[in-house]
N, C-alpha and C positions, 0 to 999 in steps of 0.2 A: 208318694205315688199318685199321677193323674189319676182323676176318677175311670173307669173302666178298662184300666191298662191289665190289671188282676186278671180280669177276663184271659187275657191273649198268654198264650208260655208256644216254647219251640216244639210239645209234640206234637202240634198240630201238621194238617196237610197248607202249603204255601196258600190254596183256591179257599178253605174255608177261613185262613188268617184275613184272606183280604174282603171275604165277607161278613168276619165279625170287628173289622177294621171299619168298613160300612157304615155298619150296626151303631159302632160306637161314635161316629164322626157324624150321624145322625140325631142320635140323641143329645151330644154336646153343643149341637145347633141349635136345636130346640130348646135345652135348658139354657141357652146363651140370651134366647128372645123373650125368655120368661124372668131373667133378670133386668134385662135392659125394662120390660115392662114395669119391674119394681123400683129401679131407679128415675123412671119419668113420675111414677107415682110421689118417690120424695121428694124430686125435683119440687113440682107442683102442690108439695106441703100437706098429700092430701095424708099420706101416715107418717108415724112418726120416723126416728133412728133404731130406733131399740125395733120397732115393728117389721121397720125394712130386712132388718136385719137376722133376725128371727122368719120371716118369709123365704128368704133365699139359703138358710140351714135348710126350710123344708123340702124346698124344692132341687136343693142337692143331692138328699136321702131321696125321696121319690128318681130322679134320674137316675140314682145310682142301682136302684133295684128295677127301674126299667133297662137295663143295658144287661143286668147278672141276667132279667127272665129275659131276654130276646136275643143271649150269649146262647142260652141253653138250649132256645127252641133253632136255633144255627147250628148249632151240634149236634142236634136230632132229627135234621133235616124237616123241620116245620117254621121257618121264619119266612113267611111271603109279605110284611110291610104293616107296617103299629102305626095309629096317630100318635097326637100328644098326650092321651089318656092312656098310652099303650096296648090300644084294643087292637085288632085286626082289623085293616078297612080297604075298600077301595075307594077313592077321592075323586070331585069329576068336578071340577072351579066354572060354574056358568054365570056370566055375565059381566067380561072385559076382563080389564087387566087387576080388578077389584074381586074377584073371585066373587061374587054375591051370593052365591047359593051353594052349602057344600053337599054333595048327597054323597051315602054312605052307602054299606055294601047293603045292610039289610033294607036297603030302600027309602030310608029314613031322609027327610029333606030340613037344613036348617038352615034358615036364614043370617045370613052375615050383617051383626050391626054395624048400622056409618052413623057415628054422631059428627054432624056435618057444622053444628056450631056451640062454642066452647066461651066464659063470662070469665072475668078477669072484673080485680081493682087496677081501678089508672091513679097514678100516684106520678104528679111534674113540679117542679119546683128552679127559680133560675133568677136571673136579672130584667128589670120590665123600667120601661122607658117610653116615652110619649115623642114622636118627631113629629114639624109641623111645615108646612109649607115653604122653603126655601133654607130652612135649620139644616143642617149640620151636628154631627158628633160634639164639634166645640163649642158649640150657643145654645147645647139643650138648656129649656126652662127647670128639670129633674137631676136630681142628684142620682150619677151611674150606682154607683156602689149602696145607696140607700134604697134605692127603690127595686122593690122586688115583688115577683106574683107566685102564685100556691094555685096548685087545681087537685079538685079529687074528682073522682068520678068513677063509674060502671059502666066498662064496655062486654058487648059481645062481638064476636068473630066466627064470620060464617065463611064455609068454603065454597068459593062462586061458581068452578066447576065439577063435573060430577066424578070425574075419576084423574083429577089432579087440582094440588095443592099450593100452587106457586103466586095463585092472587087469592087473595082472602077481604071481603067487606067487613069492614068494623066500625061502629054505630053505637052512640050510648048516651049518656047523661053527665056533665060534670057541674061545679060548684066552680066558676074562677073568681079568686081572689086580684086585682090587680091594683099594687102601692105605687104613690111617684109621691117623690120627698121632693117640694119645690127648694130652689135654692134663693140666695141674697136675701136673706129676711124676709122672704113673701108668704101670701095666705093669697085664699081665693075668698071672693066677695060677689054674693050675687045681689045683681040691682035690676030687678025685671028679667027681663029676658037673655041681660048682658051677665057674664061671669067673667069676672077679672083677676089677674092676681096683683095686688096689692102691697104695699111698704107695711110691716106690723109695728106699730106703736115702742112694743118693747122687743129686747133682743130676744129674737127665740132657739130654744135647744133645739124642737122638731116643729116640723110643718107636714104634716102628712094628709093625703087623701086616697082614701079608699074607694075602690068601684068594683061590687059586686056582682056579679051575672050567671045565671043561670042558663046551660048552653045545650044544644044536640050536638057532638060531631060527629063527622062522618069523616071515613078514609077506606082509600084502597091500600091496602099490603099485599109488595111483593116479598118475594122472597123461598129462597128454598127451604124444606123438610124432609125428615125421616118419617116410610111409612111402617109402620109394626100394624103384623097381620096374626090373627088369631084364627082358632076356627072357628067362632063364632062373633069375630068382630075383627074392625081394625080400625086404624086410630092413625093420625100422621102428627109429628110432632116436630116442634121449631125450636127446641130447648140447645143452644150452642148453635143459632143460625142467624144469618146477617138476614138484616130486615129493612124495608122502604114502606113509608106509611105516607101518603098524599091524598089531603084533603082539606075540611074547614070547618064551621059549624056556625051556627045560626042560635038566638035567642031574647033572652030579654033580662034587662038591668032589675036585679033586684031590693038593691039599696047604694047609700054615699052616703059616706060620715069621714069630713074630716076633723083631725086631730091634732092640736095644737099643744105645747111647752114651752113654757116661758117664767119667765119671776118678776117680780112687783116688788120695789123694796126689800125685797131678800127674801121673800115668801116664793115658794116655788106653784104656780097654778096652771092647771091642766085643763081644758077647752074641747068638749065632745061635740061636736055640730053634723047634726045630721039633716040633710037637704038633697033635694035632687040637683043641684048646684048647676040648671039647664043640661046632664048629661043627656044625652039620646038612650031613650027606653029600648032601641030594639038595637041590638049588638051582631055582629057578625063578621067572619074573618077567615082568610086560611092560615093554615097548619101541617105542618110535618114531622115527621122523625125518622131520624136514620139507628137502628139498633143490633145490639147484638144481643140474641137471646132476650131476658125481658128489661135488659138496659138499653136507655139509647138520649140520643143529644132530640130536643125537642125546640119548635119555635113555632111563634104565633105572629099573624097579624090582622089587627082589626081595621077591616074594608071602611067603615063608619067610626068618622067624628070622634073624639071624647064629648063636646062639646055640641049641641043644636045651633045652627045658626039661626041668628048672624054671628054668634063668637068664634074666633080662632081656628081654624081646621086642625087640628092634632089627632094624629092615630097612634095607636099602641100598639107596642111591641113587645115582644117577651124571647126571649132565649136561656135554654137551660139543662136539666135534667129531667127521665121520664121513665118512668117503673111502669110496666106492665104486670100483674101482680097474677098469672091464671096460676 
């Protein structure tokens, strides 16, 4: 049996069934937005399953004895309108379509919280490639399939306007990783100011070079959201919503080491080289991602050089995957 069906049987009069039909279609509202609120909570990792779970037994019981007391006080001719504490109130929403302020019957004024910005892990991971001045897909210097970049980072997400959700600024801090595995037996060689890549003596298993950076991005996200309102707060949320994020980020290289495999007479020797191999110290580039919920396809590109001239113009690139983690 639904929860508050018990309530209703046929001796009633047809006017008071359909006011404790009201009754009951009111509170099953209300406990509907108090679950939805515990599933954003799992969603977002903040409790656990067993917790979620055990939340919404309670808030079954409590709905279920708010509906028997405001069955009764409708059969007694005293039901004039219960918040979500079940008290008797009159409700007066000032300020838009955000209700901000709710006052209450006995005068009482509470303010409605807007937490207007929300921190998340960024977690992107994909294929990274280096294109240079009249290259092509077919004459990269980088092995496609070897070369790949890692980011982590801490964003926050603020919402830009004050009583809608559909552009949100996002800003934060990442760590990128970016590999390019050169091919045909080459290494890089710096000689002054020139970096080249070079024929290595012996056959090598890898060639690898790393360029670490430390970055700001910045994006705008569009995108629509759910708003869940409380009486003392409300919240909008994007969890199952398609998303547009357009931007870039700016910073500075924090190291290059590359990394060599090779063997010698049958001895197998590995080669740590760490150098700034003339990369350019200030990094910068745009960036996007298209998501759904906190998955979404991500790509990068850097405005600036791998390399300072006078060597080579080569910019990176990246495409991949991109966890938003709030």
């Amino acid at each position: 049996m639904a929860i508050g069906q018990e309530q209703v049987n046929d001796s009633i009069s047809p006017i008071m069934k359909e006011k404790i039909d009201k009754v009951i279609a009111q509170e099953k509202e209300a406990m509907k937005e108090e679950v939805e609120a515990v599933n954003v909570q799992l969603d977002n990792k903040e409790i656990s399953l067993d917790d979620a779970i055990a939340k919404k037994k309670e808030i079954a019981n409590k709905y279920a004895l708010r509906i028997q007391r405001r069955v009764e006080l409708v059969k007694a001719g005293k039901e004039v309108g219960s918040d979500k504490n079940g008290e008797t109130k009159l409700t007066l929403n000032i300020g838009g379509g955000n209700g901000l302020f709710v006052l209450t019957k006995n005068g009482d004024t509470i303010r409605r919280k807007d937490k207007r910005t929300y921190s998340d892990i960024v977690l992107a991971f994909g294929f990274n490639n280096a294109i240079g001045e009249g290259q092509t897909l077919n004459d990269l210097d980088y092995k496609v399939g070897g070369s790949r970049f890692f980011e982590l980072g801490f964003a926050w997400r603020t919402r830009v306007f004050k009583n809608s959700n559909w552009l949100r600024f996002k800003y934060g801090v990442s760590l990128q990783y970016n590999n390019l595995k050169l091919k045909d037996n080459k290494y890089y060689v710096k000689d002054g100011d020139l970096t080249t890549a070079e024929t290595f003596p012996h056959e090598l298993d890898k060639s690898k070079i790393r360029f670490t950076n430390l970055v700001a991005p910045i994006h705008f996200e569009f995108g629509p959201s759910k708003k869940i309102e409380r009486d003392t707060y409300f919240r909008y949320s994007t969890r199952k919503k398609f998303k547009v994020g357009l931007g870039g980020y700016a910073g500075i290289r924090i190291g290059t080491r590359q990394k060599l495999k090779y063997k010698v007479d049958g001895d197998r020797e590995k080669d740590k080289i760490k150098s700034d191999f003339n990369a350019n110290d200030f990094v910068y580039g745009l960036s996007g991602y298209v998501s759904w919920g906190s998955v979404g396809i991500y790509t990068k590109y850097d405005l600036n050089p791998l390399f300072a001239s006078p060597n080579i113009k080569q910019h990176n690139v990246s495409l991949g995957l991109r966890f938003d983690m709030d």
